[in-house]
N, C-alpha and C positions, 0 to 999 in steps of 0.2 A: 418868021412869024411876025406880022404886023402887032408895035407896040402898043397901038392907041387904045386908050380908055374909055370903056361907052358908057355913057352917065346911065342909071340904072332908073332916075327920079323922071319918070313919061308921064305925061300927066293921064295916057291911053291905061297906064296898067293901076289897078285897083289892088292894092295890101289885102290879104284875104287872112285872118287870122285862122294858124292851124284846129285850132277849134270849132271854127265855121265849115271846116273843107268838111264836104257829106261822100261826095262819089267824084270819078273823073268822066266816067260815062257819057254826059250830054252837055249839053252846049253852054250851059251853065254852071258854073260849079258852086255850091255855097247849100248851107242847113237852115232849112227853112224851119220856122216857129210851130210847124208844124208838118205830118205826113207828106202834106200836098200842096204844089205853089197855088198861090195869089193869081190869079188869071184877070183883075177886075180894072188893070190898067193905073192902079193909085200908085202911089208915091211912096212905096215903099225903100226900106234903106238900103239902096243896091251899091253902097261902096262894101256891104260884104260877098259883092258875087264876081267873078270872073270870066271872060267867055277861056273856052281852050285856047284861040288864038294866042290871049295877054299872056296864058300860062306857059304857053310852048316857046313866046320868045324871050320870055323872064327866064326859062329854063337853057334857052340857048347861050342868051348873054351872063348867066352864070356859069355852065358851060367852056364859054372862053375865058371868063375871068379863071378858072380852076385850071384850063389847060397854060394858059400864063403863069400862073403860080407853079405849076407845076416846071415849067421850062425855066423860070427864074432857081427855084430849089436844085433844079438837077444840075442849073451851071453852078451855083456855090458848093455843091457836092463835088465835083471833078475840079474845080479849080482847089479845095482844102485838101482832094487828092494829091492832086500835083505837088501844092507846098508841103506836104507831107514826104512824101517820096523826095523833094529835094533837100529836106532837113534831115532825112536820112542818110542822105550817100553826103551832107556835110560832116554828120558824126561819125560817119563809117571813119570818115579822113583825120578826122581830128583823133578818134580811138585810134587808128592805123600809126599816126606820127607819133602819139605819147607811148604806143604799144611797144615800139620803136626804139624811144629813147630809152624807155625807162629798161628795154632789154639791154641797151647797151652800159647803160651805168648800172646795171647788175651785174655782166659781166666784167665790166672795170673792175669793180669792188672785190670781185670773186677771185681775178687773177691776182690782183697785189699782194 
């Protein structure tokens, strides 16, 4: 998986506060002040509207951002496996050798 980072700040994609979002439907997304758009060409504030395009590639590039997170998580999961499983089989050994002595100086004790 390619590491690199894609800056997310396009000056093409417009912040759409989830409060604005009306439908995904048509070509625009965003809640208008009213039932029905503005059709009269003015100057209305269109940093709250979206086309699907901006939204589909904000969606992809978050998308790989989650599939990277995800691949980063999964290797710190298997590698804490691993030192897990290797801190085991070192206690096994250390229980094993003091199991060990401590059988033998009972039985010292026992025969004298």
């Amino acid at each position: 998986m390619d590491n690199k980072v894609i800056p997310i700040n396009n000056e093409k994609i417009k912040r759409v506060p989830l409060e604005d979002i009306n439908f995904f439907d048509s070509d625009i997304i965003g809640k208008s002040s009213s039932d029905h758009y503005n059709n009269d060409g003015g100057g209305s504030d269109m940093d709250k509207y979206a086309t699907k395009e901006e939204l589909k590639h904000t969606q992809e590039l978050l998308s790989e951002k989650i599939d990277h997170r995800s691949d980063v998580i999964e290797e710190k999961i298997t590698s804490m496996k691993a030192q897990i499983e290797s801190s085991n089989k070192i206690l096994y050994w250390i229980l094993g050798i003091f199991g060990a002595v401590f059988t033998s100086l009972l039985v010292a004790l026992l025969t004298k």
